[in-house]
Every structure is written in structure tokens, then in C-alpha cells.
Backbone bond lengths (Angstrom), bond angles and torsions (degrees), N, CA, C in turn:
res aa  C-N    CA-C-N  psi(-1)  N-CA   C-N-CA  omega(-1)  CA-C   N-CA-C  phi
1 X - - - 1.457 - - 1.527 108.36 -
2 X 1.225 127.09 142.83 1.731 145.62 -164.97 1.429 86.68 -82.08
3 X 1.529 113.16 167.74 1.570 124.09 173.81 1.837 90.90 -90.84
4 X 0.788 110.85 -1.18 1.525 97.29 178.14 1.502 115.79 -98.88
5 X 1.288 106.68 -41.15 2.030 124.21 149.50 1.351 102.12 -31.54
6 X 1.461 129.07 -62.10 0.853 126.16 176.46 1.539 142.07 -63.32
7 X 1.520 104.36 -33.69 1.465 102.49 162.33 1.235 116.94 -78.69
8 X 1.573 127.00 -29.29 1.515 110.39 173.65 1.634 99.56 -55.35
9 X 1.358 127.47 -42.09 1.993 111.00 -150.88 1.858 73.85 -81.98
10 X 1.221 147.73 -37.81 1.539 127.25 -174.72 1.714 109.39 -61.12
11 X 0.684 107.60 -10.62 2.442 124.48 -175.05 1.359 89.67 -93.02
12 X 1.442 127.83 -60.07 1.293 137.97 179.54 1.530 114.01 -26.08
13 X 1.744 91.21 -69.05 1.607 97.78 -173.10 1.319 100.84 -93.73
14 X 1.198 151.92 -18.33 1.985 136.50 146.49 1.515 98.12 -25.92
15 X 1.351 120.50 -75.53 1.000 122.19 -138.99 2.335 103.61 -83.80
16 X 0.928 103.40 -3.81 1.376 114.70 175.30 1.501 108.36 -106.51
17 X 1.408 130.39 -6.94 1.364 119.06 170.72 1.309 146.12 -99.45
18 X 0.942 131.47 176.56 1.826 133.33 -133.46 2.204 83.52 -71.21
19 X 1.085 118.39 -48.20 1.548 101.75 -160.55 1.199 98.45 -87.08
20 X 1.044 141.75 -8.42 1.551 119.97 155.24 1.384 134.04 -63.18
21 X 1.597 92.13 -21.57 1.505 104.95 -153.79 1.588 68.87 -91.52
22 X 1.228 144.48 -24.96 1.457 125.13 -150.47 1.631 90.30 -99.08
23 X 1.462 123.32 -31.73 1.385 119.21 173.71 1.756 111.24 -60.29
24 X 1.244 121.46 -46.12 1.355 105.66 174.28 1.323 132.53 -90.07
25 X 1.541 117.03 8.99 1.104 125.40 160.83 2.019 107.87 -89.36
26 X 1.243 128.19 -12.16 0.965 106.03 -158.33 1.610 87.76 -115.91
27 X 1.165 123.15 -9.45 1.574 133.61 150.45 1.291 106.75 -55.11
28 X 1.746 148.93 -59.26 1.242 153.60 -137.77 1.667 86.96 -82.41
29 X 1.876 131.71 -71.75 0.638 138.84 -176.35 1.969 113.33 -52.90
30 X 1.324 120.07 -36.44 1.281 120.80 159.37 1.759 122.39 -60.61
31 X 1.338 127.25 -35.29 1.453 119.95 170.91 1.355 114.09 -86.09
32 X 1.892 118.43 -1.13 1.475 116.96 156.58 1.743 127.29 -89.26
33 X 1.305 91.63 4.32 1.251 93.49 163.34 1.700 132.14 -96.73
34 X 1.414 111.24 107.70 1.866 95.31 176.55 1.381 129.42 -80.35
35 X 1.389 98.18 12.01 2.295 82.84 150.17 1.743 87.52 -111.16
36 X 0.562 141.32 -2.85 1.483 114.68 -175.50 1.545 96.66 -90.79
37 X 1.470 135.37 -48.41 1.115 120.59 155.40 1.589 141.25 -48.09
38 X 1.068 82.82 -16.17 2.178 105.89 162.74 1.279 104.84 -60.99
39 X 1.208 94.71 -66.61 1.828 109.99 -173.07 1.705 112.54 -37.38
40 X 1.159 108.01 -56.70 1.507 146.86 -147.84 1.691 94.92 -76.43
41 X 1.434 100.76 -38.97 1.634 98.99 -162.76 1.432 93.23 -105.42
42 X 1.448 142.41 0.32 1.349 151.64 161.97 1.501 116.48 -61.76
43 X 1.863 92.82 -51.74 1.595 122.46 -176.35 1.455 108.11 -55.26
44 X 1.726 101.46 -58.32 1.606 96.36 -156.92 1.869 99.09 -77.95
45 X 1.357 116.94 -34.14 1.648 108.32 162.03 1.402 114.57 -25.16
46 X 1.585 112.13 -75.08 1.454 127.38 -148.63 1.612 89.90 -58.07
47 X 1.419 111.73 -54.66 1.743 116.35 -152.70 1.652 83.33 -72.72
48 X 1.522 155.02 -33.41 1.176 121.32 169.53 1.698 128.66 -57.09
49 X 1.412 108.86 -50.63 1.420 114.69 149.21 1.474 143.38 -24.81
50 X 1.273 93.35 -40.09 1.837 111.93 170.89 1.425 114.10 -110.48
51 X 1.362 121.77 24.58 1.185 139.32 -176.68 1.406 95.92 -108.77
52 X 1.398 113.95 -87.84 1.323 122.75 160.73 1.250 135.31 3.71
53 X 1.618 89.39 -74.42 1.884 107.60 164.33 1.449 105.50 -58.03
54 X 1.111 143.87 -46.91 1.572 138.65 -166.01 1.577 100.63 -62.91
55 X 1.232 105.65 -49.30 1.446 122.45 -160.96 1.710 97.46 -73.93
56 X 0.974 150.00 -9.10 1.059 159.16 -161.40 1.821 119.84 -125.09
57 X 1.261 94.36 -6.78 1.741 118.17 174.74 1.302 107.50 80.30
58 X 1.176 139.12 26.40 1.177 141.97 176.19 1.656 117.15 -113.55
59 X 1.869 97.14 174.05 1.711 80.37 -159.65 1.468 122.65 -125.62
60 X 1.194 135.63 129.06 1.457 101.70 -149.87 1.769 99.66 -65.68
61 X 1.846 110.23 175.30 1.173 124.26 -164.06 1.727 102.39 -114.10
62 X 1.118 125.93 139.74 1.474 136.12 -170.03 1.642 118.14 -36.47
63 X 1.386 107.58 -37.77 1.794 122.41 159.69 1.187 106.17 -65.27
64 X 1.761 130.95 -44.43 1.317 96.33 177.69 1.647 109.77 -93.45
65 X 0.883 146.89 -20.76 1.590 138.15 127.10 1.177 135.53 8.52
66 X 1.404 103.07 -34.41 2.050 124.24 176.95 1.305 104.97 -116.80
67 X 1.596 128.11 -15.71 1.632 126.21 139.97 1.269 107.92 -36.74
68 X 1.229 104.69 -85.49 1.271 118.67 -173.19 1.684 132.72 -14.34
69 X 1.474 93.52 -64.94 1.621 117.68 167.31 1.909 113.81 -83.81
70 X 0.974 119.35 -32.79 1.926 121.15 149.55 1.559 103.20 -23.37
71 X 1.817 77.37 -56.85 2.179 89.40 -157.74 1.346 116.56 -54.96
72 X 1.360 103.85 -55.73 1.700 131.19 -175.41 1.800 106.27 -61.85
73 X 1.121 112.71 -46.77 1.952 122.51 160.71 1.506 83.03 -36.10
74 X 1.820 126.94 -97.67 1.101 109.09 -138.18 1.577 99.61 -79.95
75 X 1.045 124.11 6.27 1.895 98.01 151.92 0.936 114.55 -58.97
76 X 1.284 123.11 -72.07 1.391 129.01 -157.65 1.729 116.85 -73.75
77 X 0.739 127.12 -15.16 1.459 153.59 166.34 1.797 94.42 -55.51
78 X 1.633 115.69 -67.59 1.468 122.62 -174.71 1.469 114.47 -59.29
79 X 1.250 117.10 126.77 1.483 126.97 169.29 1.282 110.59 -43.94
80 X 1.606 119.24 -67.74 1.289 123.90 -153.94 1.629 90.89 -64.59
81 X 1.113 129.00 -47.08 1.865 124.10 -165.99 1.411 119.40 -70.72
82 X 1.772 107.75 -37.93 0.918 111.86 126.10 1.857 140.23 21.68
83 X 1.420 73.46 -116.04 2.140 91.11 173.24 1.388 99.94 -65.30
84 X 1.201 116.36 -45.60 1.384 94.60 -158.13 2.351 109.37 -72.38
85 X 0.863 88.19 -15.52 1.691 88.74 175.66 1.384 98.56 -90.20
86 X 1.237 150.45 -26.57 1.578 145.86 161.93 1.454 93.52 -51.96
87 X 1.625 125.87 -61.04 1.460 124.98 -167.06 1.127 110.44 -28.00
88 X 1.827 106.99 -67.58 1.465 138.69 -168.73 1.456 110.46 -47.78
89 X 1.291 108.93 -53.42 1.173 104.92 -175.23 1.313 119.83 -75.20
90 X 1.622 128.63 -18.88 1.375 136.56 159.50 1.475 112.74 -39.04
91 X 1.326 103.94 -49.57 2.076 134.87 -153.62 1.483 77.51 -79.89
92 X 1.394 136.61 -59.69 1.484 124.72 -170.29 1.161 117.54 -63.47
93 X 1.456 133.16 -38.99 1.242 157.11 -170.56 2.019 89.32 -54.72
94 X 1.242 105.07 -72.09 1.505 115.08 -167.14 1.724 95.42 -59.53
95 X 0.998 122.29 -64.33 1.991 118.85 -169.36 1.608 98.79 -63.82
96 X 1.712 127.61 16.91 1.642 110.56 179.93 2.140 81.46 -114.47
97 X 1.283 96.18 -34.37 1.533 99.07 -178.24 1.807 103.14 -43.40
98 X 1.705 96.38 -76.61 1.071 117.90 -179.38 1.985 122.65 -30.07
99 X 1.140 103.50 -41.55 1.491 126.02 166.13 1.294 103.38 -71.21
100 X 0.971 136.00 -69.47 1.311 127.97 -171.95 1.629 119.47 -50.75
101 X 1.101 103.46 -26.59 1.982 124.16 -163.48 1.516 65.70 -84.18
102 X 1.461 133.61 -96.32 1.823 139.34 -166.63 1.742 100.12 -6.31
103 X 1.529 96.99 -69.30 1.941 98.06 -170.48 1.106 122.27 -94.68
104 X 1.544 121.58 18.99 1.240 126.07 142.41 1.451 133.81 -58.72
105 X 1.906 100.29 -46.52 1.527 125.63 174.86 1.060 108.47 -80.61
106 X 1.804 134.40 -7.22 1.388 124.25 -166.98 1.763 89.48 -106.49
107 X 1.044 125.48 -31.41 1.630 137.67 175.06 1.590 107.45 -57.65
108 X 1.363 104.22 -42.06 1.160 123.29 -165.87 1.802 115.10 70.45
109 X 1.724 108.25 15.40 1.252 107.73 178.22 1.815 93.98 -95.89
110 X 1.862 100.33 126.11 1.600 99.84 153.08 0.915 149.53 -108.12
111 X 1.684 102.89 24.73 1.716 125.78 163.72 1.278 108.39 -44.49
112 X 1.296 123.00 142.16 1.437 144.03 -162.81 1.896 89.31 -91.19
113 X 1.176 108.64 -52.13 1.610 109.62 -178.59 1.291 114.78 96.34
114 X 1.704 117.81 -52.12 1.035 100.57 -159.95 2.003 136.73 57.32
115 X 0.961 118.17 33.54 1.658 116.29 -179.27 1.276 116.27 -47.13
116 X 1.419 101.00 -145.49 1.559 140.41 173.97 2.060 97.85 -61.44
117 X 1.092 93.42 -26.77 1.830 107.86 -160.61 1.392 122.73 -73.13
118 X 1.483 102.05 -35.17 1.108 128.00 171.55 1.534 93.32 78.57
119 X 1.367 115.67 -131.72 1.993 108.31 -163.14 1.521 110.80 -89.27
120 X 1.763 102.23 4.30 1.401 102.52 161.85 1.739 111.39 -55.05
121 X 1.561 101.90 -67.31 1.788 118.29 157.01 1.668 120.88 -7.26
122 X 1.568 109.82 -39.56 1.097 99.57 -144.12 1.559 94.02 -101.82
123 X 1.934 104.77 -162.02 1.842 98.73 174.98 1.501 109.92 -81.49
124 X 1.353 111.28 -151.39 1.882 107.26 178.84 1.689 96.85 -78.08
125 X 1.203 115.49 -8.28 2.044 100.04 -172.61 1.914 92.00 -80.89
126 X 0.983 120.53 -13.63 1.830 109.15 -166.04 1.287 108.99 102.75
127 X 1.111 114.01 -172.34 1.238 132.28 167.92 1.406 109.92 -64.15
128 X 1.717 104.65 -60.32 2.148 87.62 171.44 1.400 123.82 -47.90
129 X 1.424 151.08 -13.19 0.964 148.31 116.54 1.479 139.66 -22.07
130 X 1.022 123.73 -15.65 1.496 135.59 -172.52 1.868 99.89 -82.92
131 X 1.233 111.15 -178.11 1.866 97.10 -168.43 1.379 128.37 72.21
């Protein structure tokens, strides 16, 4: 089998597994919600606004500072935004594994490592596996 055989059947199973499927299910139920889409369309306003200003050398001001954290309250506060950023970060968790397993074999080092990551870092045994 080609390394390219192989990344399509590795796309294959990304794209067929449990945290994706849980990232776009917990997205579907998040854009049916209208405060969570409140939230969402508040968020991406404000963060263009304070984008701007950053980008422009300026700094935000203590009112918009308590935007900021207002905003992030009712994220995290909302169920649907909620799960669905736990999802995401599950779905990232697995494609940093997956990367890591890639430049482990391209290093040719198969130290488990253990990092910053903790048993994300490591092979499928965990960290007790490492050694």
C-alpha cells in the first residue's frame, strides 16, 4: 500500500470517528439554539472590534475588558456551546495524538515522551507505557 493509500484510509477513519461525529452533532444542536446563537453573533462582533483595535496598536479599555469576560460567562454558562467546545477539543486532542504518532515515525524516535500533554504525549498504553 502507497503512503498516500494510506492517508486516504487515515481521512477515512478521521472522518468516520466517534469525536467528529460528536463535533458535528453538537454543532447542529448549537446553531438550533437562539441564545446560543446570540452569544455567538455578539462574540464574533466584539472579537472583530477588538481585533481591529489590537491590530491598529491600540489597547482595549477596562469596559471593553468586562465585554470580553460578560461574553465568555455567557459562553460557557450555555449548554449547547458548552458541549460543543468540549467536542472540539476532544476532535483536537485525537488529530495532535495522531500527529504526534506521524513525527514520531518520521524522527524515527519511539519514545512515548510524555510532555506538557500528559498521556495525550504518550503511545495508546499512556504514560505507564512510556520506558
Amino acid at each position: 500500500m502507497t503512503v498516500l493509500e494510506k492517508a486516504k484510509e487515515l481521512a477515512q477513519a478521521i472522518a468516520e470517528c466517534d469525536e467528529l461525529k460528536e463535533v458535528r452533532a453538537a454543532e447542529t444542536r448549537m446553531t438550533l439554539d437562539p441564545d446560543a446563537q446570540d452569544i455567538l453573533r455578539e462574540f464574533q462582533i466584539k472579537q472583530r472590534e477588538f481585533y481591529n483595535i489590537q491590530v491598529n496598536g491600540g489597547e482595549l479599555t477596562e469596559e471593553q475588558k468586562r465585554d470580553v469576560e460578560r461574553i465568555e460567562n455567557r459562553m460557557s454558562q450555555n449548554e449547547y456551546i458548552r458541549k460543543f467546545v468540549g467536542a472540539q477539543e476532544r476532535f483536537e486532542a485525537l488529530l495532535n495524538s495522531v500527529n504526534m504518532i506521524i513525527a514520531q515515525a518520521i524522527s524515527g524516535n519511539s519514545g512515548c515522551g510524555c510532555g506538557d500533554n500528559g498521556a495525550a504525549d504518550c503511545c495508546d498504553s499512556g504514560c505507564s507505557g512510556c520506558n
